[in-house]
KEFIVO-54966 format. One record per residue (C-alpha): x, z, y. Coordinates in steps of 0.5 Angstrom, whole numbers, padded with zeros to 4 digits, always signed. Layout:
// residues N
XZY/...
***
This chain:
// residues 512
+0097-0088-0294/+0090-0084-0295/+0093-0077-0291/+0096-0080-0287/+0092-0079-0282/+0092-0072-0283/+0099-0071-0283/+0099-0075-0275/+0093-0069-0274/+0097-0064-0276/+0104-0066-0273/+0100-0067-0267/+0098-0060-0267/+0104-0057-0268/+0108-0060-0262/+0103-0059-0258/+0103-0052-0260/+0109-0049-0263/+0116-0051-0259/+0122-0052-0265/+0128-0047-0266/+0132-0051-0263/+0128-0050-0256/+0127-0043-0257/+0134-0041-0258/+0136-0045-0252/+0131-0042-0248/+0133-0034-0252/+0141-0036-0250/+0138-0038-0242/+0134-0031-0241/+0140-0027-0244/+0144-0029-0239/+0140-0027-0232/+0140-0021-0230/+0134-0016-0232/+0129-0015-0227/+0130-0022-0222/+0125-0027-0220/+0128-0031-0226/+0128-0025-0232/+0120-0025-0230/+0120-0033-0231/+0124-0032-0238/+0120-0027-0240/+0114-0030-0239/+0115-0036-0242/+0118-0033-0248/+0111-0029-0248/+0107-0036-0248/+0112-0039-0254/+0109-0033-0258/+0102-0033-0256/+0101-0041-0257/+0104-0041-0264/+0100-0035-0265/+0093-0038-0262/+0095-0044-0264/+0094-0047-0257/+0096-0051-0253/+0104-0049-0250/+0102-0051-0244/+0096-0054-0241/+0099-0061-0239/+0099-0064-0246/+0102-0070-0243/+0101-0078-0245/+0103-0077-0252/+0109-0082-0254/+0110-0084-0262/+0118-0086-0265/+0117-0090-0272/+0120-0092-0277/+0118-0096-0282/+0120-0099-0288/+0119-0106-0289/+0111-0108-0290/+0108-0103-0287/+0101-0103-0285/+0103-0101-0278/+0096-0104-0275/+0093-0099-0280/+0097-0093-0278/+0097-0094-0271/+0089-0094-0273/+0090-0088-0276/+0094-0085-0270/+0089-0085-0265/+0084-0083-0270/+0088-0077-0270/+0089-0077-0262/+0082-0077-0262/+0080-0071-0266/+0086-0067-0263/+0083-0067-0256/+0076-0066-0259/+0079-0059-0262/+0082-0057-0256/+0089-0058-0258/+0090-0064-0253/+0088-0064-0246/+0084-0070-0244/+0089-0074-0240/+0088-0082-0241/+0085-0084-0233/+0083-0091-0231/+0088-0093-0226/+0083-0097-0223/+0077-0093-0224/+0079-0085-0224/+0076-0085-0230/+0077-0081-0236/+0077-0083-0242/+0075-0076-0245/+0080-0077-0251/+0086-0079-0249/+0085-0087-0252/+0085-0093-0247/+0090-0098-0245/+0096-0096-0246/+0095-0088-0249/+0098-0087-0253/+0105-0090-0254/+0106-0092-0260/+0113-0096-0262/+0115-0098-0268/+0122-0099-0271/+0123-0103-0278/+0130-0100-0283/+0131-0100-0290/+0129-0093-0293/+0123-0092-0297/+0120-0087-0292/+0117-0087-0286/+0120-0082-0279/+0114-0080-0275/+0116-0077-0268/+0112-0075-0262/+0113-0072-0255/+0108-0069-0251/+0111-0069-0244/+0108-0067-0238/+0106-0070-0231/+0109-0064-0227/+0116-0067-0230/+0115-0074-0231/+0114-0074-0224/+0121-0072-0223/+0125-0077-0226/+0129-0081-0223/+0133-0089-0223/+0139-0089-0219/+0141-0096-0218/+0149-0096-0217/+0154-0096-0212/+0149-0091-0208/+0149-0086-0203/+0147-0079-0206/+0145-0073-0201/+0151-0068-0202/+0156-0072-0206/+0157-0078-0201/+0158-0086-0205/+0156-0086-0213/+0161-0092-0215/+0159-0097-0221/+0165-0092-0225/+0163-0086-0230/+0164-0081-0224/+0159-0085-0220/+0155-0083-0227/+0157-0076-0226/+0154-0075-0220/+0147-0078-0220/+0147-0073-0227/+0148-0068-0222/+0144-0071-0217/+0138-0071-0221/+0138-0065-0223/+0139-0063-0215/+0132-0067-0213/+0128-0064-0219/+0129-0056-0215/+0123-0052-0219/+0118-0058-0219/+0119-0061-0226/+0118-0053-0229/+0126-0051-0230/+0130-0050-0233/+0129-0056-0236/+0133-0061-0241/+0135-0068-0239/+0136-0075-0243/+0141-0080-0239/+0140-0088-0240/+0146-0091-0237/+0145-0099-0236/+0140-0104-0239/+0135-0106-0234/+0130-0101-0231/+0125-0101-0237/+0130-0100-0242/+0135-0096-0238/+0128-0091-0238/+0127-0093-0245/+0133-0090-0247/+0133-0084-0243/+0127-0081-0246/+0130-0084-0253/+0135-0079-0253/+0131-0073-0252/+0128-0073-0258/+0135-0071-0261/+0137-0063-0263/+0138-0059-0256/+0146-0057-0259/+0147-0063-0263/+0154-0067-0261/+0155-0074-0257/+0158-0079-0262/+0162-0082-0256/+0166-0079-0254/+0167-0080-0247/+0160-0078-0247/+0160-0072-0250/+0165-0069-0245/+0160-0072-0240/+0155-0067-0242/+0159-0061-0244/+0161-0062-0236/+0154-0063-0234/+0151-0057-0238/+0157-0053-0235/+0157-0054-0228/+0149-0056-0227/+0147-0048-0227/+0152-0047-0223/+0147-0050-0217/+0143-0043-0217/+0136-0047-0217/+0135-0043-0224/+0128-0042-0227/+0122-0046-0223/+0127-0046-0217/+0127-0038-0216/+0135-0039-0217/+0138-0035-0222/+0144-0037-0228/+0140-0043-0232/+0137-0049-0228/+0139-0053-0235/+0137-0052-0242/+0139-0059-0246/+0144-0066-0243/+0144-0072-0248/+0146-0079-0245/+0145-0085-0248/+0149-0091-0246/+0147-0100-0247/+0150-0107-0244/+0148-0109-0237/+0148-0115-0233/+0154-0116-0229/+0149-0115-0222/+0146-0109-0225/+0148-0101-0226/+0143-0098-0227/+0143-0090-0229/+0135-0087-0231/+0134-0080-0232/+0128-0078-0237/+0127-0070-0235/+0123-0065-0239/+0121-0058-0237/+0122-0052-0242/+0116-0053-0245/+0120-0058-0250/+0114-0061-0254/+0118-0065-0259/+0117-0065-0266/+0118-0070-0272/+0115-0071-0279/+0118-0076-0285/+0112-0079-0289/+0111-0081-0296/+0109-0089-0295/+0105-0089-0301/+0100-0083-0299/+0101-0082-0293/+0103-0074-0294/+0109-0071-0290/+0114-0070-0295/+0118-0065-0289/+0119-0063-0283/+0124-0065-0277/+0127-0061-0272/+0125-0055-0276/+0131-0052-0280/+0132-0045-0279/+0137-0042-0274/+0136-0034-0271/+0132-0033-0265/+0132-0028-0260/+0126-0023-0261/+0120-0026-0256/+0121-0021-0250/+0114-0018-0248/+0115-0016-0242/+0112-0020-0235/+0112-0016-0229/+0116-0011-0230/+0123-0015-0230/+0120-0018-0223/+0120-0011-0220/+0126-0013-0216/+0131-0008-0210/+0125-0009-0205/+0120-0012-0208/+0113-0010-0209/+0107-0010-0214/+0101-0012-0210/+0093-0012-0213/+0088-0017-0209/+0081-0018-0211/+0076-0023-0207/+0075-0025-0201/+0082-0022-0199/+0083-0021-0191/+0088-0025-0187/+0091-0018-0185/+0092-0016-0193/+0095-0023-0193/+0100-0021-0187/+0103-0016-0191/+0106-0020-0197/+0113-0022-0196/+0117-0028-0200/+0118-0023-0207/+0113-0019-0207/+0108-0020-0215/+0101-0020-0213/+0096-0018-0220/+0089-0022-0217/+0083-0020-0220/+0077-0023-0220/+0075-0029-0217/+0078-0036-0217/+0077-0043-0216/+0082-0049-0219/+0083-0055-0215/+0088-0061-0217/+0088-0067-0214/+0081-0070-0213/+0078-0063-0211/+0083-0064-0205/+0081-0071-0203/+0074-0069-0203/+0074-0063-0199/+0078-0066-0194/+0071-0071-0192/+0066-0066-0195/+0063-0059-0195/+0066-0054-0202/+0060-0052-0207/+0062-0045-0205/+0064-0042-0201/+0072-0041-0200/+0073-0036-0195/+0078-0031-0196/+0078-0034-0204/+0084-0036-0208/+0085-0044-0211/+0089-0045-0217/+0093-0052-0217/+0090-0052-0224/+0088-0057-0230/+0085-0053-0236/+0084-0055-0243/+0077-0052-0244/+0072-0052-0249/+0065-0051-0251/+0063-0046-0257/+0057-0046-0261/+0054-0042-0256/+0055-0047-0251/+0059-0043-0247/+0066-0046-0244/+0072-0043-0247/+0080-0043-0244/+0084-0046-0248/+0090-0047-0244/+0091-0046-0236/+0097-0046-0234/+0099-0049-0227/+0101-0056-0224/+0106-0059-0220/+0103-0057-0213/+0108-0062-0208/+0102-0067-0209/+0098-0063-0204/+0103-0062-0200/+0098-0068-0195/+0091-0064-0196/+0093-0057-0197/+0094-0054-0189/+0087-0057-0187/+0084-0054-0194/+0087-0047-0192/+0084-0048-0185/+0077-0051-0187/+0075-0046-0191/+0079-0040-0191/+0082-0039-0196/+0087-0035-0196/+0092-0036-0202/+0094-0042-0207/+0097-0041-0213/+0101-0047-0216/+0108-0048-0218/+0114-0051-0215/+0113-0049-0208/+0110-0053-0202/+0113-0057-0196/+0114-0056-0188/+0107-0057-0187/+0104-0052-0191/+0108-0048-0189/+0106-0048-0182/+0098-0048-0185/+0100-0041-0189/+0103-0038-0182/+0099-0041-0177/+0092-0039-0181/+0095-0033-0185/+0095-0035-0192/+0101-0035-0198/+0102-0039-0203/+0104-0036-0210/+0108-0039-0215/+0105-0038-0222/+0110-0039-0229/+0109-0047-0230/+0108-0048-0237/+0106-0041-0239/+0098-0044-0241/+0097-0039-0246/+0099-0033-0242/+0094-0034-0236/+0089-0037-0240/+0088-0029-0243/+0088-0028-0237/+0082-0032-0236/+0076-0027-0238/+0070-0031-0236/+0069-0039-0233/+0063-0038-0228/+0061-0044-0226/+0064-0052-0226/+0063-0056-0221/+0065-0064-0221/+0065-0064-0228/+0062-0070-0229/+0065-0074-0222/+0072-0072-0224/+0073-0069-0232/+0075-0063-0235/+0082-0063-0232/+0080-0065-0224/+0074-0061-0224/+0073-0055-0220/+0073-0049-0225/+0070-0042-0222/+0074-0037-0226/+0074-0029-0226/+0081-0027-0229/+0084-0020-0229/+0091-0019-0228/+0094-0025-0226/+0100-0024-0223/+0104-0029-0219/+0110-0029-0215/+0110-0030-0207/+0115-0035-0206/+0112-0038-0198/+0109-0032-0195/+0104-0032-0188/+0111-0031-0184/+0114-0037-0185/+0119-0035-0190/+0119-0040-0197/+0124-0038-0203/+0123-0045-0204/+0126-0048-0197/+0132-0043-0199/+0133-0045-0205/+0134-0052-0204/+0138-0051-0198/+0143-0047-0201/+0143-0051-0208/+0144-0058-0204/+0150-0053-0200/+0153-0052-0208/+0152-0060-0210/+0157-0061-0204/+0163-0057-0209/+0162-0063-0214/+0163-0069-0208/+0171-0069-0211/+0172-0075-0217/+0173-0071-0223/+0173-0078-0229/+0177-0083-0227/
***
């Protein structure tokens, strides 16, 4: 088992890096049904860009490299003490190259491990079997959608489809409940696994379990395979679409799982992954350790990588605006909800720990009239010792949601850059001190991180880490889209209101 570490090296990389066929076709097939020129052809477009310059740079798909999970089996008498050594040896040297992100925080601390060990990371489950191989899989799935999974507990009431009973229309309507719930914040279009019964760890358990199938691969139960083929169709028919700027494709991937409960007990768990579907798996030679082929791999024919971004975007009525630092608040008033803005210049990210700082303590710099990026970038240093940006996509902005409207008001900013929108509170903030909120394409790490041509400055390194560090960066050309302008206006509040109006049509038993 002497290469064995070098084989979880490299099955890391390439799932952090490079999508599989089964993805990118489900992604291909997604774009050809939009129509060319909407919010949602953009999002599409970019994405399918991102896929082809992370294979290419061999950089992370998205920034978020999530908490790495591990499915093995084993054949009996395997030294599972010594591979799972070897997987964090892996682990470790995958981080320090920029492949993974540092993501592994002390929950009483703060503290970041700086590489991606601790307690608990990485997850690593072992299963025995009777061949003479070793089956490794990994998934790498981000905060931005773990955080929009979802346990329902039946019989429940759902908003827009009234009672969900202990029955399978009852299932069928927290499926559809979920992918409602989820809106643009977990990076749609996206896939979902469902785990139907056990308790609330195994039902969970199970609902990740099953997105380690094959996007088109068919349920061998029956009764559940009719139940996906009903979700895929009439999911999309929600109208929230990619990163919830509506559109035809809300989901990409449904596989269900179902196991034994106890009779007080019905649970259904719902696992949901963005489209940056990092899932890869390898089939190792117990006795070198050597990867004898790779999974999920087979070749199949895939759309042409689109190289088009903002022109699609150009929407009847939308417009293309440039913008550079320090912005005035009646450059700001001008936009409206649609508009593509192409930022040049400076920029500051801020996640989470920036915000609680700056609700008690004065900035570093001064953020009048300037731009903060709900981001978290993999960066590292080269030989010169000059930080360099391997990926910088944005996240999940919703956190924000308590600090953000103070923020604005304090220091002036003038626009926030993020994904999945923000609430009725920063709204008001973006109205009443004239700012706007831009969505970026989540997951599209590799495309803004070209867009990065300097790293300026870091302020906070130390306290908070590379992730939760306050980056100064200089970008040119990067686009976003305004989706809540200073006017009150949010494509957001829209969408959710006119996809919660479509839910109610599946408010009708259909199993029975």
């Amino acid at each position: 088992m002497k290469h064995f570490k070098e084989s979880m090296y490299k099955l890391i990389v390439e799932t952090s890096t490079n999508l599989p066929p089964d993805v990118r076709a489900a992604i291909a097939k997604a774009k050809a049904r939009e129509n060319a020129g909407t919010r949602a052809a953009l999002s599409l477009s970019t994405i399918s860009e991102n896929i082809a310059m992370a294979e290419e740079n061999v950089s992370p798909i998205c920034q978020d490299t999530g908490l790495p999970t591990f499915l093995i089996k084993t054949p009996v008498g395997a030294n599972q003490l010594e591979m799972t050594k070897a997987i964090r040896e892996a682990i470790a040297q995958a981080t320090k190259d920029g492949k993974l992100r540092p993501n592994s925080v002390d929950s009483l601390t703060g503290e970041n491990s700086g590489d991606n060990l601790g307690e608990g990371t990485p997850i690593i489950k072992y299963e025995q079997w009777e061949k003479d191989e070793i089956d490794v899989r990994l998934i790498l799935k981000g905060g931005g959608c773990e955080n929009k999974n979802i346990q329902y507990s039946l019989p429940t009431e759902l908003e827009g489809l009234g009672r969900a009973g202990r029955d399978l229309d009852g299932i069928r309507k927290c499926i559809l409940h979920s992918v409602y719930q989820a809106q643009g914040q977990g990076c749609s279009a996206g896939f979902i696994g469902v785990g139907i019964g056990g308790d609330r760890a195994t039902g969970y358990e199970l609902a990740k379990k099953q997105l380690f199938r094959e996007v088109d691969d068919v349920n061998p139960n029956p009764v559940l395979a009719k139940l996906e083929e009903y979700i895929m169709e009439n999911a999309n028919k929600l109208g929230i679409g990619t990163m919830g700027f509506g559109g035809e494709t809300t989901l990409l991937g449904c596989k269900i799982g179902a196991m034994n409960r106890i009779p007080a007990s019905f649970f259904v768990s719902v696992a949901y992954n963005c489209w940056a579907f990092r899932r890869l798996g390898v089939v190792v030679d117990p006795a070198t350790g050597e990867i004898k082929r790779w999974l999920y791999k087979d070749e199949r024919p895939i759309e042409m990588e689109v190289k088009q971004i903002v022109e699609e975007a150009k929407t009847e009525g939308a417009r293309e605006v440039v913008l550079t630092p320090p912005i005035t608040e009646e450059q700001i008033r001008q936009l409206k909800v649609g508009d593509v803005v192409i930022i040049n210049g400076s920029m500051y990210t801020g996640r989470d720990a920036i915000h609680k700082y700056l609700m008690d303590h004065d900035a570093p710099v001064d953020l009048n009239g300037q731009v903060i990026y709900h981001c978290g970038p993999v960066m590292l240093k080269d030989d010169k010792g000059k930080w360099q940006v391997k990926a910088a996509g944005p996240t999940t902005s919703i956190r924000e949601e308590p600090y953000q409207a103070y923020i604005i008001k304090k220091f002036g900013i003038r626009a926030v850059i993020g994904k999945g929108g923000m609430g009725a509170k920063t709204l008001a903030g973006l109205k009443e001190h004239g700012a706007v909120y831009l969505n970026a394409i989540g997951g599209a790490a590799q495309y803004y991180a070209k867009c990065i041509k300097e790293v300026k400055g870091v302020y906070f390194l130390k306290e908070f880490g590379i992730p939760e560090a306050m980056w100064h960066l200089e970008v040119e050309n990067f686009a976003a889209i305004v989706t809540m302008d200073a006017h009150g206006n949010s494509l957001h509040e829209d969408v959710e209101k006119s996809s919660l109006e479509r839910l109610a049509q599946f408010k009708e038993p259909v199993f029975k």
